[in-house]
VMD Tcl script that draws the C-alpha trace (Angstrom):
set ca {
  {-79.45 1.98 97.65}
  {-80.15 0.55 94.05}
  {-83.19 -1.62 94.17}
  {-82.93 -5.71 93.63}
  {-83.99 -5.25 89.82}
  {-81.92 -2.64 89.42}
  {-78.56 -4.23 90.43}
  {-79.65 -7.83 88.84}
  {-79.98 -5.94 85.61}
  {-77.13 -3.61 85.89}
  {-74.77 -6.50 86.69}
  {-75.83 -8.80 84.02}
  {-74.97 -5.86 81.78}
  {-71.28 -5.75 83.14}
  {-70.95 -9.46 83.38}
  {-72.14 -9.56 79.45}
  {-70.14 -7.04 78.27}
  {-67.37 -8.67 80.39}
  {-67.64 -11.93 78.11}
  {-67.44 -9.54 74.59}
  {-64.47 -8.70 76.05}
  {-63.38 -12.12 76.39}
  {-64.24 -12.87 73.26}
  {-62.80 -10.19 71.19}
  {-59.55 -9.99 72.95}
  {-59.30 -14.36 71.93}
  {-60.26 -13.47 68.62}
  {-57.35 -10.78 68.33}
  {-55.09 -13.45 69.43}
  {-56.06 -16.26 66.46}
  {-56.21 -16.20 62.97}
  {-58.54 -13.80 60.85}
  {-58.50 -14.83 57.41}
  {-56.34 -17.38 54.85}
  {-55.71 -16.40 51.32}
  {-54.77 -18.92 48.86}
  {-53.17 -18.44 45.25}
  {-52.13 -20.27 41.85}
  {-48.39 -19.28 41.06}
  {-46.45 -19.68 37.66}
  {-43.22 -18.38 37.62}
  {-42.06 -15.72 35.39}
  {-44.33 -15.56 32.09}
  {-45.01 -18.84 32.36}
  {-48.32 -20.27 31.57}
  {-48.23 -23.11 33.70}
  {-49.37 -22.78 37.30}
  {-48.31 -25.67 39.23}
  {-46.90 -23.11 42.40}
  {-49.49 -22.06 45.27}
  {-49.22 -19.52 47.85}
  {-50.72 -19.65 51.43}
  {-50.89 -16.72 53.54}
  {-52.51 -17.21 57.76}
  {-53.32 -13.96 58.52}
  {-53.76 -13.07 62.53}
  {-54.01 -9.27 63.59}
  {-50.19 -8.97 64.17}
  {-48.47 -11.66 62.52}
  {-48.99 -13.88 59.60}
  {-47.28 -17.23 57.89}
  {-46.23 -17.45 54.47}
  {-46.44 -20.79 53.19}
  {-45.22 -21.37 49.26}
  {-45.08 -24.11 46.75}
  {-42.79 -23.54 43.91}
  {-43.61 -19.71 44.25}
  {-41.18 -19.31 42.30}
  {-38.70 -22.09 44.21}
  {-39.20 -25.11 46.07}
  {-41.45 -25.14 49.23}
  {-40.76 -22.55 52.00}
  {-42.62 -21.67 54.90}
  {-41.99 -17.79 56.34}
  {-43.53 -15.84 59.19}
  {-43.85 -12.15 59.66}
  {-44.79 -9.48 61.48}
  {-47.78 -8.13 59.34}
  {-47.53 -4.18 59.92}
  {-43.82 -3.98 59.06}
  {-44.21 -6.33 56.06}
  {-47.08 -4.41 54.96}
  {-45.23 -1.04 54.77}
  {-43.06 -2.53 52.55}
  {-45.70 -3.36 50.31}
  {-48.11 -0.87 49.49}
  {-50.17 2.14 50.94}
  {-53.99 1.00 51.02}
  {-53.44 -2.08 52.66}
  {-51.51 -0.48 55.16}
  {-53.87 1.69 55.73}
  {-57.39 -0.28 56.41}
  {-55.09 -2.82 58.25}
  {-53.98 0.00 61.01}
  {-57.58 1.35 60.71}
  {-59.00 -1.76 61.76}
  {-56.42 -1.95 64.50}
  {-56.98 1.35 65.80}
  {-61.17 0.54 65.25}
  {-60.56 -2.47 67.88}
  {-58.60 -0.38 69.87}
  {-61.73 1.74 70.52}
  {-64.83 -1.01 70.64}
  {-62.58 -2.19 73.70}
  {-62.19 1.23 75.45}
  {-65.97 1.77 75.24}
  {-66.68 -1.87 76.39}
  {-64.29 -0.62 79.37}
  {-66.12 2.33 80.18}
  {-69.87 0.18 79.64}
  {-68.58 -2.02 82.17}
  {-67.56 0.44 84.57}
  {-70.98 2.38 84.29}
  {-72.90 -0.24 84.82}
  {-71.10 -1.84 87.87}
  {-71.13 1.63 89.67}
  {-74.67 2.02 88.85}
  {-75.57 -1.34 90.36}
  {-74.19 0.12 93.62}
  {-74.99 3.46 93.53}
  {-78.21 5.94 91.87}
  {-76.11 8.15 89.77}
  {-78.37 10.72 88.22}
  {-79.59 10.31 84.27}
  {-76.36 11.37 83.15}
  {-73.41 10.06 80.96}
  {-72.45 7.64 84.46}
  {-76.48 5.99 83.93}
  {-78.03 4.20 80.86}
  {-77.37 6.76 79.07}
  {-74.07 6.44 79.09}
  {-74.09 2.45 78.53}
  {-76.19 3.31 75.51}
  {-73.54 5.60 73.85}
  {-70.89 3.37 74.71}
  {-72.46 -0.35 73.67}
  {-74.14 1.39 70.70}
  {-70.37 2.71 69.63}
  {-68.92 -0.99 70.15}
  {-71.46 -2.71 67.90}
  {-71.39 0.24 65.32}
  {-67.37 -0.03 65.48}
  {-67.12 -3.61 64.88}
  {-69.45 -3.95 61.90}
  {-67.16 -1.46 60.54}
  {-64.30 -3.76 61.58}
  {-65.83 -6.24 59.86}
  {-66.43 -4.79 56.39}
  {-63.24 -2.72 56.19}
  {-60.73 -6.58 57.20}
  {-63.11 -8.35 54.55}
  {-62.40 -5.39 51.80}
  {-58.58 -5.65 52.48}
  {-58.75 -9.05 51.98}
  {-60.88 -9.82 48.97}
  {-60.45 -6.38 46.79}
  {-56.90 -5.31 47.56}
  {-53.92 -6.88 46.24}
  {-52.34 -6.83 49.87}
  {-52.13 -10.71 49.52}
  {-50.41 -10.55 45.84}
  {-47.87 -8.01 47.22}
  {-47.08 -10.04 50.04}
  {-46.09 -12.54 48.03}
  {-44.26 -10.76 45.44}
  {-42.25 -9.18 48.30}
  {-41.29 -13.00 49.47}
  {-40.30 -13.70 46.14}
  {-37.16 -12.54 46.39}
  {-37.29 -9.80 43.07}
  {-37.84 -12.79 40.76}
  {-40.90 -12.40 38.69}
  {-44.21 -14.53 39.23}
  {-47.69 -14.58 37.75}
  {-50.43 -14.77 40.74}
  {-53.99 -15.76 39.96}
  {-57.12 -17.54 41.24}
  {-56.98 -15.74 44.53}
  {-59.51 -16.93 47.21}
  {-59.68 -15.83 50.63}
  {-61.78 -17.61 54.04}
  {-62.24 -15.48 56.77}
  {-60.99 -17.63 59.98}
  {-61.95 -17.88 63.95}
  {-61.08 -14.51 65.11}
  {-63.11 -12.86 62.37}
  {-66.15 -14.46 63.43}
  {-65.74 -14.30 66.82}
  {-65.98 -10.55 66.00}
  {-69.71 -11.25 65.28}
  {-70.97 -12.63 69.13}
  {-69.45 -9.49 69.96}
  {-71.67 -6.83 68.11}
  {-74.41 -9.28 69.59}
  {-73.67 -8.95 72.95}
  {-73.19 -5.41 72.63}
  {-76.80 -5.08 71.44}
  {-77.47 -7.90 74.53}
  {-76.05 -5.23 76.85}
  {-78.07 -1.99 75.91}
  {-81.15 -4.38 75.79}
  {-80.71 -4.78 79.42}
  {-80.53 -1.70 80.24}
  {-83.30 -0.49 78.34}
  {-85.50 -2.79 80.12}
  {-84.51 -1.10 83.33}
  {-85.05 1.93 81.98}
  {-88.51 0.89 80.81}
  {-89.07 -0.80 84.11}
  {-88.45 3.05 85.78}
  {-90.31 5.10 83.41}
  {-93.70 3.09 84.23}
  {-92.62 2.93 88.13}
  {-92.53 6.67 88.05}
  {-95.29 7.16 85.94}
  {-97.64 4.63 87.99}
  {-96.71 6.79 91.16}
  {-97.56 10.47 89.38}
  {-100.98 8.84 88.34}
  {-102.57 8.99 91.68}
  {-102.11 12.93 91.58}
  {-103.18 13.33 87.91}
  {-106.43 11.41 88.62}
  {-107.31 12.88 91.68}
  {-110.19 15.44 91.93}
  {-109.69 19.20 90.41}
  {-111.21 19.87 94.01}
  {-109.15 18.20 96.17}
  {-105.59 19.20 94.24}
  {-107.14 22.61 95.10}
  {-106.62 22.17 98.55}
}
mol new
graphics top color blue
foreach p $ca { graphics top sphere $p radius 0.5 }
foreach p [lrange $ca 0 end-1] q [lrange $ca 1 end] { graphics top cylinder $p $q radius 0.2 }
display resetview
C-alpha cells in the first residue's frame, strides 16, 4: 500500500494535469488569433476597405469592408479553405493540429500513471515517475512548439492575404498593413506548459522524498563497525 505522501502527491499530479486538460481542450474550442488588413481594390491607391479574419482551430469568420465590395461577413471551415489557398500554411496549421493531438495523449497517459501509482507501488519503470517525467516533459516541450509554429503562420505567412484573396471572388485587391493579436485560446496554451512543469515538480519531490528515505535507512549499515558487519 502506497504511503500517505505518496498518494497526496501522486494525486495532486493527476488532479493538475487533469485541469491542463481542461484548459487546453477550452482553448481549442475559442478563438486563437485575429488578423486585420487595409484593402484597396484593384491598383488603386486608396485604402479605405479592411479585412477581419477570427481565427479558432477549426473554423474562422471572414469579416470585409469594401474588400473589394460592400460589407460581408463569411465563415469557414479553416482546413478546407486553407487547401485552397496555399501549401505552407496548410502545412504548420495541420502540424499544430496534429502537435495538440499529442500534448493531450501524453497528458492522458500522465494522468493514468500517476492515479495507478497512488494506489499501487509499481516498480521504477515507465508506469512510475519516470514515466510521468517523459510524458509531462513531452506536453510542455510540444506546446511551446505549438506556440511558435501558430504565431509563425500567423505573422510571416501570407495565409491571412490568401484567405482573403480567395473571398474576393477573382477580382483583384491590394492588401497591406497586416497586424495580427493572438486571442484566448492561444494563451490559454501557456497555463498549460506551466502546469505540465507543476506536474513533474510533484513528482520529483516524491522522488526526492524516497531517495533520502532509502538512503537514511542504508546509513545505519554503512556506519556501523567494520567488526560487527563482520559478523
Amino acid at each position: 500500500m502506497p504511503s500517505t505522501t505518496k498518494i497526496l502527491l501522486f494525486t495532486s499530479s493527476a488532479f493538475v494535469t487533469l485541469i491542463s486538460v481542461g484548459m487546453m481542450g477550452y482553448g481549442m474550442s475559442t478563438q486563437w488569433a485575429k488578423t486585420t488588413l487595409d484593402c484597396a481594390r484593384g491598383e488603386s491607391s486608396f485604402y479605405n476597405g479592411t479585412a477581419i479574419i477570427t481565427l479558432t482551430l477549426f473554423t474562422g469568420i471572414m469579416n470585409r469592408s469594401f474588400c473589394p465590395v460592400y460589407g460581408r461577413i463569411d465563415d469557414f471551415q479553416v482546413i478546407p479553405k486553407l487547401v485552397e489557398t496555399g501549401v505552407t500554411p496548410l502545412v504548420l496549421h495541420a502540424l499544430v493540429l496534429c502537435l495538440l493531438a499529442v500534448c493531450l495523449l501524453c497528458s492522458a497517459c500522465s494522468i493514468l500513471i500517476s492515479l495507478y501509482n497512488s494506489v499501487s507501488n509499481p516498480y521504477e519503470t515507465y508506469m512510475g515517475p519516470v514515466g510521468i517525467y517523459a510524458c509531462s516533459s513531452l506536453s510542455a516541450c510540444l506546446s511551446v512548439v505549438v506556440l511558435i509554429i501558430f504565431v509563425v503562420n500567423i505573422n510571416v505567412t501570407n495565409m491571412a492575404e490568401e484567405l482573403v484573396r480567395d473571398f474576393a471572388d477573382a477580382v483583384a485587391v491590394d492588401l497591406r498593413n497586416k497586424s495580427s493579436e493572438m486571442q484566448l485560446g492561444y494563451y490559454l496554451i501557456i497555463p498549460y506548459t506551466v502546469l505540465s512543469l507543476v506536474t513533474i515538480a510533484l513528482i520529483y519531490m516524491y522522488d526526492h522524498a524516497a531517495y533520502t528515505h532509502r538512503r537514511e535507512q542504508q546509513r545505519p549499515t554503512e556506519d556501523a563497525p567494520k567488526e560487527i558487519m563482520m559478523y
